[in-house]
Residue frames relative to the residue before (quaternion, step in Angstrom):
aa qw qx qy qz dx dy dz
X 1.0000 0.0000 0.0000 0.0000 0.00 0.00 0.00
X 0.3063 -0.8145 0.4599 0.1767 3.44 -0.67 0.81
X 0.2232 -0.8360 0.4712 0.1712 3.53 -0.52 1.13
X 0.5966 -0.4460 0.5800 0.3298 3.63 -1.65 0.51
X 0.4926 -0.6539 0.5340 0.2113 2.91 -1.31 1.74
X 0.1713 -0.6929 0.6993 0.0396 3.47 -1.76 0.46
X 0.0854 0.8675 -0.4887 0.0380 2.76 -1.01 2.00
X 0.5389 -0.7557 0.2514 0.2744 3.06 -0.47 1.18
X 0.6304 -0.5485 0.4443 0.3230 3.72 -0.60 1.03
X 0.0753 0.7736 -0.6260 -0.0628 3.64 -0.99 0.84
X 0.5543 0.2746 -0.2812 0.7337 3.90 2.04 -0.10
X 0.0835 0.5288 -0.8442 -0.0278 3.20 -2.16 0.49
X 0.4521 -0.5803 0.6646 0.1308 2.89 -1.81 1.47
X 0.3336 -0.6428 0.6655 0.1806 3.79 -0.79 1.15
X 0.1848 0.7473 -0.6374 -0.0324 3.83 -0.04 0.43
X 0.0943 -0.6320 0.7523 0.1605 4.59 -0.67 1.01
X 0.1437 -0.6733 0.7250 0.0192 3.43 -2.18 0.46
X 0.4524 -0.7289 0.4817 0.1789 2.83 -0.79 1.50
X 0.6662 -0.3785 0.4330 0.4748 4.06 -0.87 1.09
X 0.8564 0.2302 -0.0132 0.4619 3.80 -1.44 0.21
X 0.5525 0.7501 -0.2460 0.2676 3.72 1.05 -0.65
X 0.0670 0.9049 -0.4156 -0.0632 3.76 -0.67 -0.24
X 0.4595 -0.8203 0.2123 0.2663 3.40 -0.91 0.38
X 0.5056 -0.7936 0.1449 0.3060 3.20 -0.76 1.07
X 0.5251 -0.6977 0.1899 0.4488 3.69 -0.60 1.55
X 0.6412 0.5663 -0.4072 0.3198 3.73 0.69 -0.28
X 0.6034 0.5426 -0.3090 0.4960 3.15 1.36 -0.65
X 0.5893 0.4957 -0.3513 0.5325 3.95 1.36 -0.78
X 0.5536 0.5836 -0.4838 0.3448 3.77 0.87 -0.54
X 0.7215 0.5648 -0.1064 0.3862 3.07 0.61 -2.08
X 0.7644 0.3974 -0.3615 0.3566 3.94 0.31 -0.86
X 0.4245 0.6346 -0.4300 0.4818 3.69 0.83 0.61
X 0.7711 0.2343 -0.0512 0.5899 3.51 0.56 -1.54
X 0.3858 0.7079 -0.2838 0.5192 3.40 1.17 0.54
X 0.7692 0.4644 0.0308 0.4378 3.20 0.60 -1.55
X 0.7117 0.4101 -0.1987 0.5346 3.26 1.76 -0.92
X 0.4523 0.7018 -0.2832 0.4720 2.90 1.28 -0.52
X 0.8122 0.2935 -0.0973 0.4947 3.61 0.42 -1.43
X 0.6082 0.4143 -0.4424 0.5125 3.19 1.03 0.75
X 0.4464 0.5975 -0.5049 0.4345 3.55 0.91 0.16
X 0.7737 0.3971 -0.1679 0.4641 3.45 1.21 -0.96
X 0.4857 -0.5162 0.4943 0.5034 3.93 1.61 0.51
X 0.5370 0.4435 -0.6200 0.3613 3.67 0.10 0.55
X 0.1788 0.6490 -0.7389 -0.0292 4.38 -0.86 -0.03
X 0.3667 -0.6867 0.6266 -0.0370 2.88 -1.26 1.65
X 0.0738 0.6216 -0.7672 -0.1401 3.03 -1.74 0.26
X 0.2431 -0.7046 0.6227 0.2379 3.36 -1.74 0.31
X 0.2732 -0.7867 0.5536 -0.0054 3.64 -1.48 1.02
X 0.2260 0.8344 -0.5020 0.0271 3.53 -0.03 1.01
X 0.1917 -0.6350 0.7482 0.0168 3.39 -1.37 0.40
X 0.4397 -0.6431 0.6232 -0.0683 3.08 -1.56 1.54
X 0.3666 -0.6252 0.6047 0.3303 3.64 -0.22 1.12
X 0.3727 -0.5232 0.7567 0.1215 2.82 -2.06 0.71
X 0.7831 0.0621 -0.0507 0.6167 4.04 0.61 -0.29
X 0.8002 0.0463 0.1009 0.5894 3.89 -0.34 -1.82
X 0.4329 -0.7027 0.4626 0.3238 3.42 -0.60 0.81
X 0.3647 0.6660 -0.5205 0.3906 3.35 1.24 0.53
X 0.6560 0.4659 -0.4059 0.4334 3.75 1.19 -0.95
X 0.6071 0.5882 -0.4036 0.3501 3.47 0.88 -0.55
X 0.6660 0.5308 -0.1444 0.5037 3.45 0.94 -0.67
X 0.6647 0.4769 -0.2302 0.5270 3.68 1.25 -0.42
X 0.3514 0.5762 -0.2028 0.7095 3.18 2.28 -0.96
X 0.6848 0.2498 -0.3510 0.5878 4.22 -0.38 -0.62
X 0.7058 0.5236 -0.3704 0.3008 3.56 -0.42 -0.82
X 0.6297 0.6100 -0.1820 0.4452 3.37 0.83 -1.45
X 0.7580 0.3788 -0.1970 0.4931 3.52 0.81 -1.55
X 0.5503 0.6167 -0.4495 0.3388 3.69 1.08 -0.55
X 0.6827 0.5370 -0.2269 0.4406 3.24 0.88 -1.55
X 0.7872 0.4519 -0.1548 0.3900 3.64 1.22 -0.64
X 0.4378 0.7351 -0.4206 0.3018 3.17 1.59 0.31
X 0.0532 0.6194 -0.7551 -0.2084 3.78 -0.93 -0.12
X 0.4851 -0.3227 -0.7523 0.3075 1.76 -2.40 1.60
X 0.6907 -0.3043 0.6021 0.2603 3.43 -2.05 0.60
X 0.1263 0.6772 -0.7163 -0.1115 3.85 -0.73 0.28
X 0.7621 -0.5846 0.2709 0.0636 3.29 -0.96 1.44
X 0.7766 0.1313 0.0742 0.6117 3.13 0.58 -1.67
X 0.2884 0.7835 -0.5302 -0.1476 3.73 -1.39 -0.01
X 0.4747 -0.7247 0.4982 0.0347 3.09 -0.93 1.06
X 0.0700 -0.7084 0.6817 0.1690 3.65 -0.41 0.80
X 0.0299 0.8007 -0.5971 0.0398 3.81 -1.85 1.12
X 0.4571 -0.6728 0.5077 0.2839 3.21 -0.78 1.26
X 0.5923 -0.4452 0.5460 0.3909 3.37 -1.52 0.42
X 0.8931 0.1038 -0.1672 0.4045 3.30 0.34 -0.56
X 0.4784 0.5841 -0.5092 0.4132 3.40 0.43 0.94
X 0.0853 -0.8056 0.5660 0.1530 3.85 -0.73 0.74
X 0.3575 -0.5572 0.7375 0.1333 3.53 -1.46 0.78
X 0.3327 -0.6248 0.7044 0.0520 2.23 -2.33 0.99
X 0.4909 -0.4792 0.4915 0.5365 4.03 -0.97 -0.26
X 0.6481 0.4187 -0.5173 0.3703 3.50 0.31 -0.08
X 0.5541 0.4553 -0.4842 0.5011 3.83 0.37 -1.32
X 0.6438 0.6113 -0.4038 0.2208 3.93 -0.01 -1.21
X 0.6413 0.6467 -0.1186 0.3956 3.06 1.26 -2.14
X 0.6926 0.4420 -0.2204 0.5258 3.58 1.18 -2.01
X 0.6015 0.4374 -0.4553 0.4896 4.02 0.31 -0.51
X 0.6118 0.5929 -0.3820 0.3582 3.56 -0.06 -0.83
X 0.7810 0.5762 -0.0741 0.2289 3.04 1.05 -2.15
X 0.6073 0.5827 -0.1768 0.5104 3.06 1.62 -1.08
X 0.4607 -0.5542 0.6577 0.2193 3.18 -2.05 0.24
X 0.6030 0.5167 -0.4967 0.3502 3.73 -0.30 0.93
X 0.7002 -0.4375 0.4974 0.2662 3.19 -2.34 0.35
X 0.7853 -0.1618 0.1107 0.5872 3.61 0.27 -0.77
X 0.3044 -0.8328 0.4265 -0.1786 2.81 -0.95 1.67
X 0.1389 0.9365 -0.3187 -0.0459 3.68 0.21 0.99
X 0.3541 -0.6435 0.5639 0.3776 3.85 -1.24 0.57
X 0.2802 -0.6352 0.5945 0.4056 3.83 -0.99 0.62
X 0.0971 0.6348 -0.7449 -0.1808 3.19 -1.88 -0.01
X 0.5623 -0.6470 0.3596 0.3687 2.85 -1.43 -0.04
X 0.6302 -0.6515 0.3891 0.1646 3.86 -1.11 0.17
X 0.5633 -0.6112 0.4569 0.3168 3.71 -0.54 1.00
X 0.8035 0.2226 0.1369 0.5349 3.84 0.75 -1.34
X 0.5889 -0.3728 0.5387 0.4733 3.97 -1.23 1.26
X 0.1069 0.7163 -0.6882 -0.0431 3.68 -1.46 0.34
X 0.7988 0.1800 -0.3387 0.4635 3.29 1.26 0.93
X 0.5213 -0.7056 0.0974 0.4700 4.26 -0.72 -0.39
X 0.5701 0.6038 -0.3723 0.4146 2.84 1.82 0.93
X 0.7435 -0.5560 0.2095 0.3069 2.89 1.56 1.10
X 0.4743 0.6804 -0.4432 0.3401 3.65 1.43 0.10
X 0.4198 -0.6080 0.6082 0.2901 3.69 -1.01 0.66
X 0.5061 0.6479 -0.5369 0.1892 4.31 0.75 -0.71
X 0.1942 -0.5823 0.7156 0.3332 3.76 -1.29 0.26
X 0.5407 0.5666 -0.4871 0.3863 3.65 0.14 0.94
X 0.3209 0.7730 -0.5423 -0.0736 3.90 -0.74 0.08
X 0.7287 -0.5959 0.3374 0.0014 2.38 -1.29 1.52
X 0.2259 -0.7120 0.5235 0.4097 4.02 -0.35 1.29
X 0.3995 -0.5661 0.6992 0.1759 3.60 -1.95 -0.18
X 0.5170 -0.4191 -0.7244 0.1796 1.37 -0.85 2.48
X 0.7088 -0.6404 0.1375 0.2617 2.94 -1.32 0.62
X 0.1811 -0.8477 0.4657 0.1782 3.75 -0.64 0.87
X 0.2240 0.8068 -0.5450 0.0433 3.45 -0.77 1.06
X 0.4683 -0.6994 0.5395 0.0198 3.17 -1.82 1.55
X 0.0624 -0.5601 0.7580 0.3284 3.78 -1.49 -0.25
X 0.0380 -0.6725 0.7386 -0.0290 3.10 -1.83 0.48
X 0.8142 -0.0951 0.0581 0.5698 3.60 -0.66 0.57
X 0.8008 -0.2621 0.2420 0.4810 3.93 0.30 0.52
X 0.7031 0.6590 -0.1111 0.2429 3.00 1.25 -0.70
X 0.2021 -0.7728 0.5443 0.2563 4.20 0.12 -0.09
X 0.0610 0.6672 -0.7408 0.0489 3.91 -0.91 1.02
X 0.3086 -0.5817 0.7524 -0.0181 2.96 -2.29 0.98
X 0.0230 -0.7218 0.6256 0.2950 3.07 -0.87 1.01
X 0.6061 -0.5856 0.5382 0.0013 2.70 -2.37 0.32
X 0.2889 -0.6158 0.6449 0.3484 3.75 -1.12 0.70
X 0.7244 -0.2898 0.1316 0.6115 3.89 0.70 -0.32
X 0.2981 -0.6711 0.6783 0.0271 2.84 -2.21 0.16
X 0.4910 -0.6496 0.5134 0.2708 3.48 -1.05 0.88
X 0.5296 -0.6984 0.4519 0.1659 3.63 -0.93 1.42
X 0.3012 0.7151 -0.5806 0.2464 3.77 1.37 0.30
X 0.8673 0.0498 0.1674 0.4661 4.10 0.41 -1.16
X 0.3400 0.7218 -0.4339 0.4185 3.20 1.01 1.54
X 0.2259 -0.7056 0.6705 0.0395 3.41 -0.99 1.40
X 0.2227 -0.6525 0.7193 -0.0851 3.86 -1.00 1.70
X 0.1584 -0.6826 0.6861 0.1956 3.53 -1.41 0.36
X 0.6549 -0.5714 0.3238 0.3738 3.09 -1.51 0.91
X 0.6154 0.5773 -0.4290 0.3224 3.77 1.11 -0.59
X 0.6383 0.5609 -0.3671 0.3784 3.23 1.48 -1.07
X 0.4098 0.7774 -0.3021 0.3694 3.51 1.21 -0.96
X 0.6299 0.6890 -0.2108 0.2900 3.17 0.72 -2.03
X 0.7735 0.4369 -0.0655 0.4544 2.71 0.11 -2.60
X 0.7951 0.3460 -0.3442 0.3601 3.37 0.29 -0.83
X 0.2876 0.6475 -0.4830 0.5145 3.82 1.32 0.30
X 0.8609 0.3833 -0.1571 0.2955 3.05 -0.06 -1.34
X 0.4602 0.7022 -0.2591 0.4775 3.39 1.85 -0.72
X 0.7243 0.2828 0.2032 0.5951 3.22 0.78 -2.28
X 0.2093 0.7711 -0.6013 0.0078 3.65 0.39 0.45
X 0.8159 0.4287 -0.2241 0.3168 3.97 0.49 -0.97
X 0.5354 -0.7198 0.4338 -0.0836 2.78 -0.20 1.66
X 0.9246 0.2686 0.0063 0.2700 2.61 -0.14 -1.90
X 0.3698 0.7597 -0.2276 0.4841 3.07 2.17 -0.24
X 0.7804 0.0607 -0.2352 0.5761 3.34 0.92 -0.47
X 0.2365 0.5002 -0.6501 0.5208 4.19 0.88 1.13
X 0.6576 0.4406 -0.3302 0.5142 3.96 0.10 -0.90
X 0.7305 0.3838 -0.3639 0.4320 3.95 -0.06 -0.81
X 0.8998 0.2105 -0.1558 0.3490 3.53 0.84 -0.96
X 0.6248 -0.6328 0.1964 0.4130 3.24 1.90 1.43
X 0.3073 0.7231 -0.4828 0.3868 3.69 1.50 0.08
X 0.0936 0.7528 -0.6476 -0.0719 3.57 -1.12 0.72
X 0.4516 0.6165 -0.5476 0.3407 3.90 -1.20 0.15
X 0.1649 0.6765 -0.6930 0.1869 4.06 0.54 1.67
X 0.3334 -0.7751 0.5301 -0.0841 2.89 0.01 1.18
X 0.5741 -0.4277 0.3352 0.6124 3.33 0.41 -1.88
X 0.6604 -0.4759 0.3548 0.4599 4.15 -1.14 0.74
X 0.0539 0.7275 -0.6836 0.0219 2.66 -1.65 1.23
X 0.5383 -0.6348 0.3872 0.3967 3.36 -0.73 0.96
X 0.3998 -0.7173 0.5010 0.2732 3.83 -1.34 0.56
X 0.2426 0.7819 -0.5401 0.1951 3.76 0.52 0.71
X 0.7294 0.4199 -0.2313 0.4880 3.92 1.16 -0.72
X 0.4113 0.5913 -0.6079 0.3341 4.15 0.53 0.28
X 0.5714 -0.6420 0.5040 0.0859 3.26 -1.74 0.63
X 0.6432 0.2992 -0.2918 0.6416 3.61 0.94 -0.20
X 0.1304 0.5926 -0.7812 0.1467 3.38 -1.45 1.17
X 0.3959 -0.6177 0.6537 0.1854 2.59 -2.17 0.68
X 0.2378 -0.8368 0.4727 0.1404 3.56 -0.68 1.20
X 0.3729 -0.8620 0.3159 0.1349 3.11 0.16 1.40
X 0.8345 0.3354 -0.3538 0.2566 3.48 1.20 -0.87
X 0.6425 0.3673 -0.4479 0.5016 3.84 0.88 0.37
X 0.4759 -0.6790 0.5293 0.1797 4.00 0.30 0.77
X 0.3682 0.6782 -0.5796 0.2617 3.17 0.38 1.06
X 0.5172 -0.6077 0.2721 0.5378 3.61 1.46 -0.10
X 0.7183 -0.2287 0.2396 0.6118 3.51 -1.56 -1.17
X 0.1869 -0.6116 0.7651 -0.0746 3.45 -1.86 1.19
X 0.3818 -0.5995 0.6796 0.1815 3.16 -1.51 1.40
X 0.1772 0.6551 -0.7333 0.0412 3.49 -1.24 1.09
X 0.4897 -0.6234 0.4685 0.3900 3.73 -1.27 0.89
X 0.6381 -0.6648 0.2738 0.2756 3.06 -1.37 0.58
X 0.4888 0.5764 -0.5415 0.3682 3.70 1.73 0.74
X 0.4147 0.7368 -0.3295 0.4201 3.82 1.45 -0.67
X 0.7554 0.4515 -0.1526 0.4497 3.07 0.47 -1.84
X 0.6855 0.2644 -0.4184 0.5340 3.98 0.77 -0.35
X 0.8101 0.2652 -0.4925 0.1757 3.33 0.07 -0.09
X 0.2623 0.6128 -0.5376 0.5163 3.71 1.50 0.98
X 0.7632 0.2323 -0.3937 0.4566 3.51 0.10 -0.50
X 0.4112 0.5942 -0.5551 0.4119 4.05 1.04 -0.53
X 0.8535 0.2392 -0.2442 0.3932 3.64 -0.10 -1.36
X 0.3448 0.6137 -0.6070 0.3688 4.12 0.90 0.12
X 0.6410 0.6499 -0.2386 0.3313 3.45 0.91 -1.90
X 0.4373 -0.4598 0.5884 0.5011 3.53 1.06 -1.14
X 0.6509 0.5354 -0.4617 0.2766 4.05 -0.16 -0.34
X 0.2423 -0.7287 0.5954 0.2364 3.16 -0.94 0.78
X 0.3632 -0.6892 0.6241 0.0604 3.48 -1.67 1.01
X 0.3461 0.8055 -0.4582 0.1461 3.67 -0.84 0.76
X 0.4920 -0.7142 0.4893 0.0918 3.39 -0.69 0.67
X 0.3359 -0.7226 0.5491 0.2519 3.45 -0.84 1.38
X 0.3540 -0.8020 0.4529 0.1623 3.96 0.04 0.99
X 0.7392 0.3598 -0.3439 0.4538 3.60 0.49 -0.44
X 0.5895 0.5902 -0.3908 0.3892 3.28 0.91 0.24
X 0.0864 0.8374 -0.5370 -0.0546 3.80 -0.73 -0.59
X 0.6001 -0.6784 0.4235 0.0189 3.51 -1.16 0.83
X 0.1394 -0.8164 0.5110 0.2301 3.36 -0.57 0.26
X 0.0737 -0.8731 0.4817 0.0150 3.92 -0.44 1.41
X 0.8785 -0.1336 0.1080 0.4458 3.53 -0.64 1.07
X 0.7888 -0.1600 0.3081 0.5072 3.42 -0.45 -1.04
X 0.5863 0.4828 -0.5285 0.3792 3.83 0.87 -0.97
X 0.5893 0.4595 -0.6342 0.1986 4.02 -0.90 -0.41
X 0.5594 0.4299 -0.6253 0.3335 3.63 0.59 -0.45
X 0.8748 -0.0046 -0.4364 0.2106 2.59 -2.26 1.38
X 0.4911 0.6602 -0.4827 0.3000 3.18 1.24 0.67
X 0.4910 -0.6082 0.4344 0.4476 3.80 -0.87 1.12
X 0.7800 -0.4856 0.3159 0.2369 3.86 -1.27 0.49
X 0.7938 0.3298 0.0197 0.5107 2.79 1.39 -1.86
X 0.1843 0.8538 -0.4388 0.2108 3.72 1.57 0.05
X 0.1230 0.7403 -0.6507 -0.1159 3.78 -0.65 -0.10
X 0.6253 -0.4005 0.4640 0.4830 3.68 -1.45 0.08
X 0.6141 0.5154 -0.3569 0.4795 3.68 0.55 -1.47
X 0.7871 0.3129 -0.4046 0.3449 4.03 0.25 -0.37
X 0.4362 0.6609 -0.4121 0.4507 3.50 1.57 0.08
X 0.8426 0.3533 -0.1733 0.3676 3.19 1.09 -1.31
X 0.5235 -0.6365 0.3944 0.4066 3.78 1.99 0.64
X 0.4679 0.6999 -0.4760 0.2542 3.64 0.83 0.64
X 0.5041 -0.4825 0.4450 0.5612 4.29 0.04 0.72
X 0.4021 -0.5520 0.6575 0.3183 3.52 -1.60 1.24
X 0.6248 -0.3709 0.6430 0.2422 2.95 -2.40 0.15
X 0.5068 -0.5697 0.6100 0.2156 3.58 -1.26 0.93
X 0.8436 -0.2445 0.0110 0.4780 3.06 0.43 -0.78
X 0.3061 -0.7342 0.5514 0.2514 4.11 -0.45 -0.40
X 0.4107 -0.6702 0.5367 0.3067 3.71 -0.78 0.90
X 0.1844 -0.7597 0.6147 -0.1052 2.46 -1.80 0.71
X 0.2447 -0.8637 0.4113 0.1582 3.53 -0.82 1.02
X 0.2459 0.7613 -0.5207 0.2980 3.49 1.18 0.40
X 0.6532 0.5731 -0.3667 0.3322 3.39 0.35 -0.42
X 0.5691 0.6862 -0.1371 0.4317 3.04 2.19 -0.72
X 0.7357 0.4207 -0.1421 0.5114 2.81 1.43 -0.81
X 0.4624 -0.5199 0.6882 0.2057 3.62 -2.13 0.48
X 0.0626 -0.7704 0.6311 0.0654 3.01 0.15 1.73
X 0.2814 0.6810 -0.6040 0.3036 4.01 0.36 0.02
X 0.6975 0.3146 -0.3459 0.5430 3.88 -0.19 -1.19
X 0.6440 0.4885 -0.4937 0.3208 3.87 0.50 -0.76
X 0.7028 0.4936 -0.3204 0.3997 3.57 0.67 -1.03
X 0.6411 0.6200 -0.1895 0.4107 3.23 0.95 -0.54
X 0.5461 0.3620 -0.3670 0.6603 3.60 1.19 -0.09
X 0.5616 0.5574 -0.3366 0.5106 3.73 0.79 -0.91
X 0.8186 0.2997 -0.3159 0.3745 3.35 -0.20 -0.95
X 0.6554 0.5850 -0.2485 0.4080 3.88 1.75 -0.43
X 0.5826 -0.7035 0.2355 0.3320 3.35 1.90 0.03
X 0.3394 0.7063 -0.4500 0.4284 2.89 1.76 0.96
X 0.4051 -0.6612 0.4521 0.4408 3.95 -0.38 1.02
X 0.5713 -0.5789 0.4896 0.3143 3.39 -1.75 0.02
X 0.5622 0.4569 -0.5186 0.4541 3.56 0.42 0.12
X 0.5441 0.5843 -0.3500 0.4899 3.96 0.93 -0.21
X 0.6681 0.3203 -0.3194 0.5907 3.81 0.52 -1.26
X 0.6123 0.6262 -0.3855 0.2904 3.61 0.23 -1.04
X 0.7060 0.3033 -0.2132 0.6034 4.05 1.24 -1.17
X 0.4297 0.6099 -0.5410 0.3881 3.50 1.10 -0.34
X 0.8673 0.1855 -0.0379 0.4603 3.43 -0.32 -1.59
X 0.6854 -0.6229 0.3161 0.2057 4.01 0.96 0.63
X 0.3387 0.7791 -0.4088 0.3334 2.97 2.11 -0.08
X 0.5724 -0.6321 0.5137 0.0942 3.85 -1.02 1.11
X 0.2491 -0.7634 0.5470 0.2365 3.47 -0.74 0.43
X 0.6232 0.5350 -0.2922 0.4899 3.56 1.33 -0.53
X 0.7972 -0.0572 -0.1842 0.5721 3.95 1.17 -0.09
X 0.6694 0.5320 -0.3989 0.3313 3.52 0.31 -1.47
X 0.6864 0.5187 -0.3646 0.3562 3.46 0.43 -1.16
X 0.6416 0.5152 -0.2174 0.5251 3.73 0.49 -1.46
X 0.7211 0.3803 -0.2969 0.4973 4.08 0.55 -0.77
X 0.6031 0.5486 -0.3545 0.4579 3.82 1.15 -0.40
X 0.8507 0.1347 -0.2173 0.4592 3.24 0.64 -0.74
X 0.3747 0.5368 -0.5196 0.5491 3.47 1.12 0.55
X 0.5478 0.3437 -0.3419 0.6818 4.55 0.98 -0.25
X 0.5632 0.4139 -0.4679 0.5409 4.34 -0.02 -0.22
X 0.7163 0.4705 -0.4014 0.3232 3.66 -0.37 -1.75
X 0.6312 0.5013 -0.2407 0.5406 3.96 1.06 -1.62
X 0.8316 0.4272 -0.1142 0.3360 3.61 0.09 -1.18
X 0.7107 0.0347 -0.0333 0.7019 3.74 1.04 -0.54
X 0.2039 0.8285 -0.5138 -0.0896 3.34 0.11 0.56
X 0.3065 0.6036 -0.5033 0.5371 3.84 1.19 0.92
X 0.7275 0.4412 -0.2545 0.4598 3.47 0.85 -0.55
X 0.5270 0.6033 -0.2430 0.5470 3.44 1.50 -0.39
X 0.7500 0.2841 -0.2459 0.5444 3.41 0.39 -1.13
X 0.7064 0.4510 -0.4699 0.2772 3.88 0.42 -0.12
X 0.3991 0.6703 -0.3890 0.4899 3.33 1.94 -0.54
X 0.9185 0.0215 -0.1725 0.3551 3.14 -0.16 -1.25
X 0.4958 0.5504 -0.6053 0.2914 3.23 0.69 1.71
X 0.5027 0.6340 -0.3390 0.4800 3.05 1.66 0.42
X 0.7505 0.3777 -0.1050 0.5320 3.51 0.94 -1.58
X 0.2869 -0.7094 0.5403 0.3500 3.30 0.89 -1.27
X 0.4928 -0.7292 0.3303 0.3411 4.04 -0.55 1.19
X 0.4292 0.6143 -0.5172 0.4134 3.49 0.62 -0.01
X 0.8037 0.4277 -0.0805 0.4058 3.04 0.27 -2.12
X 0.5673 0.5933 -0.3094 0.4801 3.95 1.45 -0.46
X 0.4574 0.6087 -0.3586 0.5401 3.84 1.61 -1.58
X 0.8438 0.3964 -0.2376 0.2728 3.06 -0.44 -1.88
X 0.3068 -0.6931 0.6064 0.2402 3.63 0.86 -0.79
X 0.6078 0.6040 -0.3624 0.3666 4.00 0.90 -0.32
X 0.5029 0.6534 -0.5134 0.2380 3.95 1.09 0.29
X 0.0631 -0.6705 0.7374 0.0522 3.72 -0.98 0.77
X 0.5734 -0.5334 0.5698 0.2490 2.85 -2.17 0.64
């Protein structure tokens, strides 16, 4: 009898959930046609989640813990909000780079500074920017854990920094020791360098304060950007952190459309499925694939163009962001 190949995982999406919590449906569309994708490219994903037992920090000390404990070794890991959706590019550019902690920007639910930026990214002073693999990084005082590629070494060190965990599951009556998990993800730190005492920072802040105590450097691939829950409404399509931060645009930004059989895409499109659906269906980016797909439709079917946007209207077709 002939068995079904088994292949061993070399990515795992770290995905923590907040008690009561759930995932977001665009993000459940996409991780299917995702997945195939990134095996065209020798990536095979898996995804790991864990449900906080209290702060969704335990959930995330809980992901960490098991990463470091896996045999086979799985290579790559990715930390993902429930509600944040990747693309094969963002996936492709973390991977691609040389660094310790690695971030997609997105944008943010709430002002998260006092000049009024929505980024879950901030930016050190002055500014420090690199190329790496094609790529432009910023580093960072921290970054929200929504789309953030860690290496297992970085992992390590900061285990070993922060090992007790469980020391503060005891303080705040939290129970489930499972199994050891490094303490890098709790919410209450003392911020040692302006002496102001103990400071409430969430618990994505707080790792990447201990990431850079460690020595690791934290940064964010800037021309890129994410798509998070609900925040993009009113955000312009093509925004990037790097244009928040007044850095010369990119000429141009890669793209995987070329990767793709847009045919099935036009086809849900042309059957009256909205575009923010086909768009997570087949993994299509808002920062290229999406904008290069139907900018290759508009040239290529262009009966199919003009009924779209006499249905959706071209704004709302560009953006890819209509829901029912």
């Amino acid at each position: 009898m002939n068995r079904p190949a088994v292949i061993t995982p070399n990515l795992v999406f770290l995905m923590p959930i907040r008690p009561g919590g759930a995932v977001d449906h665009r993000l459940y569309l996409a991780m299917p046609a995702l997945t195939r994708r990134l095996a065209t490219h020798g990536l095979y994903a898996t995804t790991k989640t864990c449900v906080g037992g209290g702060p969704i920090a335990w959930a995330r000390a809980q992901l960490a813990g098991w990463y470091l404990g896996t045999e086979p070794r799985i290579e790559h890991a990715i930390w993902l909000d429930a509600d944040v959706v990747p693309t094969v590019e963002h996936v492709r550019a973390l991977l691609a780079v040389d660094g310790d902690v690695v971030a997609v920007p997105y944008p943010g639910r709430v002002r998260t500074t006092g000049e009024g930026s929505f980024w879950t990214c901030w930016a050190r002073t002055p500014l420090e920017v690199r190329e790496d693999a094609g790529h432009r990084l910023v580093a960072l005082d921290g970054t929200g854990m929504g789309l953030v590629r860690t290496t297992r070494g970085a992992l390590e060190a900061m285990g070993r920094a922060y090992p007790d965990l469980w020391g503060w599951c005891d303080l705040l009556g939290l129970t489930g020791k499972e199994q050891a998990a490094p303490f890098v993800f709790n919410e209450i730190l003392r911020d040692l360098r302006d002496g102001r005492g103990p400071q409430y920072q969430y618990e994505d802040r707080s790792f990447c304060w201990r990431a850079r105590r460690c020595g690791l450097r934290v940064e964010a691939l800037c021309d890129m950007r994410a798509v998070h829950g609900n925040a993009d409404i009113g955000f312009e399509a093509s925004s990037t952190f790097a244009e928040y931060l007044g850095l010369p645009k990119r000429e141009t930004v890669p793209s995987a459309s070329a990767h793709v059989d847009l045919g099935p895409v036009y086809a849900d499109l042309a059957a009256g499925h909205d575009p923010a659906t086909v768009r997570t269906r087949y993994g299509l980016g808002l920062e290229a694939s999406w904008p290069s797909a139907m900018g290759a439709l508009r040239v290529q079917q262009p009966d199919a163009w003009r009924t779209l946007v006499a249905r959706w209207g071209e704004e709302k077709v560009l953006q890819g962001c209509v829901l029912h």
